[in-house]
C-alpha positions as CSV (number, residue, x, y, z in Angstrom):
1,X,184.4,175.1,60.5
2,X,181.8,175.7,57.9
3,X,182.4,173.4,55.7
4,X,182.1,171.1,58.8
5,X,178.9,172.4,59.7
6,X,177.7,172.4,55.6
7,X,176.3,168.6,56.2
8,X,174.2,169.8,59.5
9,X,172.5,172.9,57.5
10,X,172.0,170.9,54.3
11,X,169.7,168.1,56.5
12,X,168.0,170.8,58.8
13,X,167.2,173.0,55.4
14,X,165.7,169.5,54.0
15,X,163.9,168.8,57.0
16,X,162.5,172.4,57.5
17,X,161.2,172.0,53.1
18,X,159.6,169.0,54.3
19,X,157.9,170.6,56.7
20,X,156.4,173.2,54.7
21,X,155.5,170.4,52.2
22,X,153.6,169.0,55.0
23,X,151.8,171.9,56.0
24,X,150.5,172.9,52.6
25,X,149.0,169.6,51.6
26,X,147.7,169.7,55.2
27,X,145.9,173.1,54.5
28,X,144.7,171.7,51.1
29,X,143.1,169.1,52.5
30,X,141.2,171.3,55.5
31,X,140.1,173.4,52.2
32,X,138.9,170.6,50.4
33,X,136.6,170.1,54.1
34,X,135.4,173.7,54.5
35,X,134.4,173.6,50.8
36,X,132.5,170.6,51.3
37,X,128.4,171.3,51.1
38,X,127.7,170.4,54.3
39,X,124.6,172.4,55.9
40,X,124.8,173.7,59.3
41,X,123.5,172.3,62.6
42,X,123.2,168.7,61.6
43,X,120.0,167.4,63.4
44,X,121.9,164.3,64.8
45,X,124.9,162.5,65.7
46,X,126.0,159.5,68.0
47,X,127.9,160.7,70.9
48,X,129.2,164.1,69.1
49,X,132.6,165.0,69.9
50,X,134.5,168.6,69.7
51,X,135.2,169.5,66.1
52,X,139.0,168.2,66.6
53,X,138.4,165.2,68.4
54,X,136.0,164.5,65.8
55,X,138.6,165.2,62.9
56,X,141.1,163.5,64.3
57,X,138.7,160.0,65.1
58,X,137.1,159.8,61.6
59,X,139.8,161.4,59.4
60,X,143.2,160.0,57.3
61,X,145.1,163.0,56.1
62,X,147.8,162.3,53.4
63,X,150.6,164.1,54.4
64,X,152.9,162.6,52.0
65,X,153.2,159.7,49.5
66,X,151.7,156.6,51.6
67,X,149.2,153.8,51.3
68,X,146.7,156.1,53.3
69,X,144.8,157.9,50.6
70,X,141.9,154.9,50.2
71,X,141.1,156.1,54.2
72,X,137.7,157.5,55.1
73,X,138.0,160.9,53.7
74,X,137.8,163.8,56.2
75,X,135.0,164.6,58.6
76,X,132.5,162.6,56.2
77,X,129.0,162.8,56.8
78,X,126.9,159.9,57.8
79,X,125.8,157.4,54.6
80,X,122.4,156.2,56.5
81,X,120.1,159.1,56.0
82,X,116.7,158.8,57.9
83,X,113.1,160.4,56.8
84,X,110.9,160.8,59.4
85,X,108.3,163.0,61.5
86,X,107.9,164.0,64.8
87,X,106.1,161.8,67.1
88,X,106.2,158.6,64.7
89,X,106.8,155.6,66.8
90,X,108.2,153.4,64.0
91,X,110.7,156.7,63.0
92,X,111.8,156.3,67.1
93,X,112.5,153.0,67.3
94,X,114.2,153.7,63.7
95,X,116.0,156.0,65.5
96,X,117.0,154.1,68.3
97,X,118.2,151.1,67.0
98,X,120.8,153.2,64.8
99,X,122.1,154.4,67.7
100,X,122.0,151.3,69.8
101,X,124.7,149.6,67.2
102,X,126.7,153.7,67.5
103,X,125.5,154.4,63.4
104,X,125.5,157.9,62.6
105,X,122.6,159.1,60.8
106,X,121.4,162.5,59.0
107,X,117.6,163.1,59.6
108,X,115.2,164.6,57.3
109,X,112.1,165.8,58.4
110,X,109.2,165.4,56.2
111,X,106.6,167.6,58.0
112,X,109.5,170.5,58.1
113,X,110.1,170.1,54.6
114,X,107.4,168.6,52.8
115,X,108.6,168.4,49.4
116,X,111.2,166.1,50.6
117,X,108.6,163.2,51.0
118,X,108.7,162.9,46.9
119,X,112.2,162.9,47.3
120,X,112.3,159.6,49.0
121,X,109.7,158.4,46.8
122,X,112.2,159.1,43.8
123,X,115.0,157.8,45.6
124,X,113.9,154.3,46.4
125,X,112.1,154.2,43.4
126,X,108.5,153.6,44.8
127,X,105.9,156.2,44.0
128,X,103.7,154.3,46.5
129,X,105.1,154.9,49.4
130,X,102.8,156.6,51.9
131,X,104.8,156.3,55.6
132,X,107.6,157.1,57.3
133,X,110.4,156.1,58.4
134,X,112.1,155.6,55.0
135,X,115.7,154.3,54.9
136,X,118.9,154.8,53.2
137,X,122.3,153.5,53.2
138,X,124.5,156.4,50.6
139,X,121.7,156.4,48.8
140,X,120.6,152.7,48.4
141,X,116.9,151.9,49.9
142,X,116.8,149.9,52.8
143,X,112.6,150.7,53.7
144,X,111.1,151.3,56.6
145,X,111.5,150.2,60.3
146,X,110.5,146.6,59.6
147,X,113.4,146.3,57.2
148,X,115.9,147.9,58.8
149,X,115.1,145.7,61.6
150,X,115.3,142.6,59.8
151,X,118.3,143.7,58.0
152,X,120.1,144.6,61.4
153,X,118.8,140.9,63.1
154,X,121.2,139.5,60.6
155,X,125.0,139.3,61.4
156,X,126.9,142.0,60.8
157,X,125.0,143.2,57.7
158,X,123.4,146.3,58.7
159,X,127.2,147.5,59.9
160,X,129.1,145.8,56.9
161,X,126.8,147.9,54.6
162,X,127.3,151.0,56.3
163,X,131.1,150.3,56.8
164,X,131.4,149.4,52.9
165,X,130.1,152.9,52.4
166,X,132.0,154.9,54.9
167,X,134.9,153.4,52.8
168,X,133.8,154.7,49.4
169,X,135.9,157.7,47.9
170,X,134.0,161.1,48.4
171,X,133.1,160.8,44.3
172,X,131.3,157.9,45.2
173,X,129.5,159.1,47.8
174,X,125.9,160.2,47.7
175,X,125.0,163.0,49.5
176,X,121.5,163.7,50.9
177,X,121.4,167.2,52.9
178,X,119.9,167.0,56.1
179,X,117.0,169.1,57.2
180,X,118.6,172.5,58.8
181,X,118.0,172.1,62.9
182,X,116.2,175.5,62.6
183,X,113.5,174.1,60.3
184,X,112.7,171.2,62.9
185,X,110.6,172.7,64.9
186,X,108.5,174.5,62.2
187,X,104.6,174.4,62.8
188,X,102.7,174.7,59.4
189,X,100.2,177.9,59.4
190,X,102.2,179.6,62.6
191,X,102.2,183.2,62.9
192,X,103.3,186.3,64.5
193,X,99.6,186.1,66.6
194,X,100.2,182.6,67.9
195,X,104.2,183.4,68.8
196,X,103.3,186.7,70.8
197,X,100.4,184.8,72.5
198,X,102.7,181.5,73.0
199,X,105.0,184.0,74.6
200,X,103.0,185.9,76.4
201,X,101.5,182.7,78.2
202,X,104.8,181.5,79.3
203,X,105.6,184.7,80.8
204,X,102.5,184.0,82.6
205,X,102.9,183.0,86.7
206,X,99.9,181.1,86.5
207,X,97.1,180.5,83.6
208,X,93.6,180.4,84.7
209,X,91.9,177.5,85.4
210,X,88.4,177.9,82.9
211,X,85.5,176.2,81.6
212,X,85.8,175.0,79.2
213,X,90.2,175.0,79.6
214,X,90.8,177.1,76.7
215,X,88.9,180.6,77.4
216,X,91.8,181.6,79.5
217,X,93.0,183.8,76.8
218,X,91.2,185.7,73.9
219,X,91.4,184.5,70.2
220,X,93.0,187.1,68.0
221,X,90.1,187.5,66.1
222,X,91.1,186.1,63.1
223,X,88.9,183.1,61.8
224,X,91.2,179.8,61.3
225,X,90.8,177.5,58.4
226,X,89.9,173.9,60.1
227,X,92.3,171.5,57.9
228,X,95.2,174.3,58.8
229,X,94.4,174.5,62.3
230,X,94.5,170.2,61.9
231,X,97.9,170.6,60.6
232,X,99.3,172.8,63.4
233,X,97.7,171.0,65.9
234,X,99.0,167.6,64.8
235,X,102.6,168.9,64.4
236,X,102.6,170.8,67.7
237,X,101.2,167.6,69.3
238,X,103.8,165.3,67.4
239,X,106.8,167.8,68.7
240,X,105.4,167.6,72.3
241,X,105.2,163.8,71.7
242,X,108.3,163.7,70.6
243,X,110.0,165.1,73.7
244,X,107.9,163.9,76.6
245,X,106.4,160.8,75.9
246,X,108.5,157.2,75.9
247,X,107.4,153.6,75.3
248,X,103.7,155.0,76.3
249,X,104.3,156.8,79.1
250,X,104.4,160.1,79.9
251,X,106.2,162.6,81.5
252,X,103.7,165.1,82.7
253,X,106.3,167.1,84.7
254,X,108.6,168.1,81.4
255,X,105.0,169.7,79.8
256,X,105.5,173.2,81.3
257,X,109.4,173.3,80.4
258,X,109.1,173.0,76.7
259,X,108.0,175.9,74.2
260,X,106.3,173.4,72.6
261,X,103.5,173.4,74.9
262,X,103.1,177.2,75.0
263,X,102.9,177.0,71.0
264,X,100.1,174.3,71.5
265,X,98.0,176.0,74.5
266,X,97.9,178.9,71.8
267,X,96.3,177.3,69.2
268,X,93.9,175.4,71.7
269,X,92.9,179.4,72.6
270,X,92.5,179.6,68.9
271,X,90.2,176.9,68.2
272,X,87.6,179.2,69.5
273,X,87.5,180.9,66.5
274,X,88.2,178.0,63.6
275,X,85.6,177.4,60.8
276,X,84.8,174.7,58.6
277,X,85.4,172.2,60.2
278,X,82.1,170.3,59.5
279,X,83.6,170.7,55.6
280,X,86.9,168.4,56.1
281,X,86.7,164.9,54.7
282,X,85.7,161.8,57.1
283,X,89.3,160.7,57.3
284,X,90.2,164.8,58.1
285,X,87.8,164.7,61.0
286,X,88.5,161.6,62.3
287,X,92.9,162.3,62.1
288,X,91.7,165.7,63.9
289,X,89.5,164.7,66.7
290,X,91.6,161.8,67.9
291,X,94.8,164.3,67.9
292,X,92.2,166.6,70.0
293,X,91.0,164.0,72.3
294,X,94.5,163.2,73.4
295,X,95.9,166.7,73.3
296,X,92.5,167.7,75.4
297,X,93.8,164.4,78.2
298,X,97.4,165.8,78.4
299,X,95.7,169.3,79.2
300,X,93.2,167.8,81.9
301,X,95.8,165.5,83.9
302,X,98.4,168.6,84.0
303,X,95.7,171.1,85.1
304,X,93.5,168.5,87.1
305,X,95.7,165.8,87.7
306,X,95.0,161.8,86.9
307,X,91.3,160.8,85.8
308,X,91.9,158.4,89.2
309,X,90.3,154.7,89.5
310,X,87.0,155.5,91.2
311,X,84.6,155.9,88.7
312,X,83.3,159.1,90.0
313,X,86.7,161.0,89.3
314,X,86.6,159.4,86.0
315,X,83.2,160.7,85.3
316,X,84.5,164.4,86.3
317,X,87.5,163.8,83.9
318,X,85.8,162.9,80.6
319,X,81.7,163.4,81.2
320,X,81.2,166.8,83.0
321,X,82.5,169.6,80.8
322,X,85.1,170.8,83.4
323,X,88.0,169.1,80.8
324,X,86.5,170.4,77.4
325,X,87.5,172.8,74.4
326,X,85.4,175.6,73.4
327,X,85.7,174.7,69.1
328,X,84.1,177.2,66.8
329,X,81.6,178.1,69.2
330,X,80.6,175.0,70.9
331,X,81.6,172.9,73.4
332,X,83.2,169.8,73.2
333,X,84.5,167.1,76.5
334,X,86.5,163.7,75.6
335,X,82.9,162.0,76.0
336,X,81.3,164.5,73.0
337,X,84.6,163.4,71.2
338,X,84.4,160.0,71.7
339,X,80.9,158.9,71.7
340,X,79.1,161.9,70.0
341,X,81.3,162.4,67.1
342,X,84.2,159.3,66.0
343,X,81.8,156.9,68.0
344,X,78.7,158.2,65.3
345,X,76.7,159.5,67.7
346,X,76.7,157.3,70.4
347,X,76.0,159.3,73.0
348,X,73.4,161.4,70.7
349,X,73.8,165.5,71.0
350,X,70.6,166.9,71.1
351,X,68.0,167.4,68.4
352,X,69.1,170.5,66.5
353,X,72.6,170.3,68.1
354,X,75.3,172.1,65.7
355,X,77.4,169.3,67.3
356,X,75.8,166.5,65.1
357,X,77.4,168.0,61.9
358,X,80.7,166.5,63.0
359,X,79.6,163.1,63.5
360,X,81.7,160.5,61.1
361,X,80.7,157.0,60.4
362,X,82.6,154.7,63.0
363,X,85.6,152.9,62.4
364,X,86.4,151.0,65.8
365,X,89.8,150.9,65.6
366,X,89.1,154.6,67.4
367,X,89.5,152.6,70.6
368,X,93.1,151.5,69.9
369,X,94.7,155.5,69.0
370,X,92.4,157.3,72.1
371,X,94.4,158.0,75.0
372,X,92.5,158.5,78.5
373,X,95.6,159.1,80.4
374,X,95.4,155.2,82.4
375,X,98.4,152.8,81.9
376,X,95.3,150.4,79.7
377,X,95.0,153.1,77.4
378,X,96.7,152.6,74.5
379,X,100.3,154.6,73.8
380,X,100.0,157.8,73.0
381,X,100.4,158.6,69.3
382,X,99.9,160.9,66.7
383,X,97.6,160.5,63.6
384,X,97.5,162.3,60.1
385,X,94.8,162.0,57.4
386,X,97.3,161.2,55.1
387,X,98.5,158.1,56.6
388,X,95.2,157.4,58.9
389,X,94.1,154.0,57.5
390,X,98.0,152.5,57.8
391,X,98.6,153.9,61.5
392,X,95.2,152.6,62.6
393,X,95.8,149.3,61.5
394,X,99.3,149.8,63.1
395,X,98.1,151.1,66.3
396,X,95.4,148.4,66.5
397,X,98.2,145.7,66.2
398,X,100.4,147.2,68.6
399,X,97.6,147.1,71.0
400,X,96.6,144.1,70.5
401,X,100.1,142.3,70.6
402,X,100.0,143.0,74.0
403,X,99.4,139.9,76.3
404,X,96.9,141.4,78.3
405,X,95.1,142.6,75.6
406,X,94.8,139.4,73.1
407,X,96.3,135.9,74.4
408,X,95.3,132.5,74.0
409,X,95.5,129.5,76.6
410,X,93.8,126.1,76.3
411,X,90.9,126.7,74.3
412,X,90.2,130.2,75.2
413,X,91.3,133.8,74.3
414,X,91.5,137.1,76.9
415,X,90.7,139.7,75.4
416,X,90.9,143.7,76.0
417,X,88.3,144.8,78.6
418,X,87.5,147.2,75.6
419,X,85.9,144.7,73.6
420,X,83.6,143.9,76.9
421,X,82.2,147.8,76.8
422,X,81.9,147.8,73.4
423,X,81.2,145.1,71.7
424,X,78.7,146.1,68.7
425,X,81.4,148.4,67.4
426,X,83.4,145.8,66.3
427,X,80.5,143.1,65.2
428,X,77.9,145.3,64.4
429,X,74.4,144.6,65.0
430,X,74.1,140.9,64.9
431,X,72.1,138.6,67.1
432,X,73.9,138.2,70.4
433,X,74.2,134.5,69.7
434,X,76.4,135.1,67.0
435,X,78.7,138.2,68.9
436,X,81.6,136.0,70.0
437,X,82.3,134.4,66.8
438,X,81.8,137.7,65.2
439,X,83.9,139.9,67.6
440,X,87.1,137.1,67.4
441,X,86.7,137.5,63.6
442,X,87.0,140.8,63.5
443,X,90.1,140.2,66.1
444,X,91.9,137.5,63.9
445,X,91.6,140.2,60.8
446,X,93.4,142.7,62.7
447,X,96.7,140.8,63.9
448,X,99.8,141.6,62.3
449,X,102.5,139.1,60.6
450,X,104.0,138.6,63.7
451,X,101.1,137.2,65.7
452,X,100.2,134.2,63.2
453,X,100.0,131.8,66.2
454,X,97.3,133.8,67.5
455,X,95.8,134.4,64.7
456,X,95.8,130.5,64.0
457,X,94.8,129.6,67.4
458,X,91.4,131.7,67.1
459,X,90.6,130.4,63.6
460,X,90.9,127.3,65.1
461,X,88.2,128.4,67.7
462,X,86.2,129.8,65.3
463,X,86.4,126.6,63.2
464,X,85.1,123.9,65.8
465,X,82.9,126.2,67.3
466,X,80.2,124.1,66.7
467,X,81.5,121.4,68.9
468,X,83.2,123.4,71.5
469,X,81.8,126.6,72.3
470,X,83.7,129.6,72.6
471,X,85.1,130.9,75.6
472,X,86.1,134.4,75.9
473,X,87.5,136.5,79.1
474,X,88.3,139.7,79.6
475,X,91.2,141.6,82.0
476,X,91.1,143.6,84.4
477,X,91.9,147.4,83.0
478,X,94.3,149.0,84.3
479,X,93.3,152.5,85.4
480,X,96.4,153.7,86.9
481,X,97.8,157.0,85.8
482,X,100.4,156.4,82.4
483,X,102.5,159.0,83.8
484,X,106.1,157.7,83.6
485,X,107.2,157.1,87.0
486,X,103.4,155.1,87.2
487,X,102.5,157.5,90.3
488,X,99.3,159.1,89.9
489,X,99.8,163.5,88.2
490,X,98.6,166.3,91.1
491,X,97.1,169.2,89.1
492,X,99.0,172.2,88.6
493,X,96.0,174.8,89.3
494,X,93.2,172.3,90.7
495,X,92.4,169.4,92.4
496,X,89.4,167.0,92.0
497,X,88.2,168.5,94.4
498,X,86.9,171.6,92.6
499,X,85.0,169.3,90.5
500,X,82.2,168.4,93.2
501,X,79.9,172.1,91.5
502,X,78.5,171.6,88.4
């Protein structure tokens, strides 16, 4: 009877070896994965699955002698690797098309981590670079939004590169860490002053409806540096961006949900005490003052509601002082913004006016980044000194790509009613003769790659103008709220109503 049974224990001990020959190379292999230097948190990934549904979806474990072991190696990170910044258009539609084809991607945030800017410099090999997003596929440069674009308009070549990496052994892999998710939402020059008063006015039922809107709260009483405050305020406004606004519109109702807008009602408090800021650079003042005329219309329209189409409501909004910032110790609406300070004095401030040392020389392509809160405006964006002149010229394309804004039909060209209102800012002072040759000159100029025809339908205006006068019209602006749902924003603690005292 043993002996008979000798042939069943021989195969059941080789079959229970082979198990245990299985389970060890299977725990070597889970080893070689927790040893891996993978930081925590990654900041993004396709449709995310549960840890084993994930391992068992992108992994090949070789649990014995097989023609497996050239399989995508275990729970491998992403190979296209994205540097961006909150609130960066271009980085969103990045972004977006990534995950419209289902490509993973790792995301490094320049703003969060600074330094790493240089390190995509160094990487695709171009000390030049200046914006973001910036590109890579395991390592190998792809460029910025327009490339990727370009690269993904061809068949299958954006997915056969990043499948011809996924299938690279883990030695030829090049790994580029991610920015932790806890560094994200880091706001440069934040401190434990701004986080107790961030929290203390979102414990807050209600906050108090003032003139100007930021004196509802005292300043610590520490003075703050101008470029820093810039800084912070650009981040804070790029996070809030980031999560509430969407192809231009915004959604007004999210404001008051995120911490982000806590964070950036406390530094508006803390403007009232900043200093210098008639010391920052041109460039500096004109990055900051367009941030703060479009963080100061997301404050109005949630406190206030819509600027509205009549133009008394309008006047209110932007002329009156009831939407205004007290900054440094003075005063400042959208109009003193606008017209008294990026528009070079426009609107003059009054003789002796501490005001007038924040005037900058005008560049009009102001009128293409300032937001008024009406679906005409343009989209809302974000601006940075470093990178002003590029997203100017960027925003001013945009804008102007649009059909309402810039179109030619049969000879003549519809134009923006901005260029109607304010003409001499983009012709300068020349006889009025000579203004629609000069203004569609200065239009043809500013029209990206992808609007040659219309570039090359208004030099051919320009060019028989002698024969054929120019014809220029102007649409109707759109003064409906942006808000995303298109219905015009009630005010949280006020109504247009409490705007009939002075």
């Amino acid at each position: 009877m043993v002996r008979s049974a000798y042939p069943y224990l021989r195969r059941s001990f080789l079959a229970v070896l082979n198990v245990a020959v299985l389970v060890r190379e299977a725990v070597s292999s889970l080893r070689a994965i927790s040893s891996r230097p993978l930081p925590p948190g990654l900041p993004l990934f396709i449709n995310p699955s549960p840890p084993l549904v994930a391992l068992r979806r992108r992994s090949c474990i070789r649990l014995a002698s097989s023609s497996a072991a050239a399989a995508v190696p275990v729970a491998s990170a992403p190979v296209v690797v994205v540097y961006s910044r909150a609130g960066c258009q271009f980085c969103r539609r990045a972004k977006e098309l990534l995950e419209s084809r289902g490509i993973e991607y790792l995301l490094v945030d320049v703003e969060a981590e600074p330094d790493r800017f240089d390190e995509a410099r160094e990487r695709a090999g171009q000390n030049d670079i200046r914006t973001v997003p910036q590109i890579f596929i395991n390592g190998g440069y792809v460029g910025g939004y327009d490339d990727l674009s370009a690269l993904a308009e061809k068949k299958d070549q954006l997915e056969g590169r990043v499948r011809e990496a996924e299938r690279l052994p883990e030695s030829a892999r090049v790994l580029i860490h991610p920015t932790p998710s806890e560094k994200i939402g880091n706001i440069p020059g934040w401190d434990k002053k701004l986080d107790d008063l961030a929290h203390k006015l979102k414990g807050m039922k209600e906050i108090a409806v003032t003139r100007p809107l930021n004196l509802f709260a005292e300043p610590s009483g520490e003075p703050r540096d101008a470029l820093k405050m810039s800084s912070a305020l650009r981040r804070v406004y790029s996070l809030i961006e980031e999560k509430t606004v969407d192809g231009g519109s915004v959604d007004y109702s999210k404001l008051e949900s995120i911490d982000e807008w806590f964070k950036y009602l406390a530094l508006a408090v803390e403007l009232q005490s900043v200093e210098g800021l008639e010391k920052l650079t041109d460039v500096e003042k004109r990055a900051f003052f367009i941030n703060l005329y479009n963080c100061l219309t997301f404050h109005g329209v949630l406190v206030f509601g819509s600027p509205g189409t009549s133009l008394w409501q309008k006047y209110q909004f932007f002329k009156t002082g009831k939407v205004s910032y007290r900054i440094g110790g003075v005063d400042l609406s959208n109009d003193d913004i606008e017209n008294g300070i990026l528009r070079n004095g426009a609107a003059p401030f009054p003789k002796g006016d501490p005001r007038t040392a924040l005037q900058i020389p005008l560049d009009p392509r102001i009128h293409f980044a300032l937001n008024c809160g009406s679906r005409g405006c343009p989209p809302v964006s974000v601006f940075s000194a470093d990178n002003l002149e590029k997203e100017l010229r960027s925003a001013t394309g945009a804008f102007l790509s649009a059909s309402d804004n810039c179109h030619v039909t049969k000879g003549t060209v519809r134009l923006s009613s901005i260029f109607k209102w304010y003409p001499q800012d983009f012709t300068g002072p020349v006889d009025k003769s000579e203004q629609p040759a000069a203004l569609l000159t200065w239009v043809a100029d500013q029209l990206g790659e992808d609007q040659g025809e219309t570039r090359k339908a208004i030099q051919d205006i320009l060019d028989n103008r002698e024969s054929r006068p120019i014809r220029i019209e102007y649409s109707d602006y759109d003064w409906g709220a942006n808000s995303v749902d298109r219905q015009p924003v009630g005010g949280k603690q006020g109504s247009w109503l409490d705007l009939f005292s002075f």
